[in-house]
C-alpha positions, 0 to 999 in steps of 0.5 A: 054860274053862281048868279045862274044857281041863286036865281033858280033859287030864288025862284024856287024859294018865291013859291014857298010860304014865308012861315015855311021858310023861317021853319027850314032856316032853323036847320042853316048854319049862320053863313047859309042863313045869311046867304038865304037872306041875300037871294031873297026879295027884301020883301019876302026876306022881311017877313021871313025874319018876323016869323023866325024865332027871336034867338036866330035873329 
């Protein structure tokens, strides 16, 4: 079930800018931020993690 939720995620996340991303992790808890990093493509997650502020790196 949860392999089901993190690919609908996944989805939903790959038609959404990297820059507006990195804006929406700023609101993440670290385990749900790290848990974004984790569904996401290393791909996209890589230039997800370049736009994001150095302090939430």
């Amino acid at each position: 079930m949860a392999q089901k939720r993190h690919g609908q995620l996944r989805g939903a996340l790959m038609m959404i800018n990297p820059v507006d991303i990195a804006e929406y992790m700023k609101k993440l808890d670290r385990e749900n931020l790290l848990l974004l990093f984790r569904i996401l493509p290393k791909d996209i997650s890589a230039e997800v993690f370049s736009y994001m502020d150095s302090d939430q790196r």
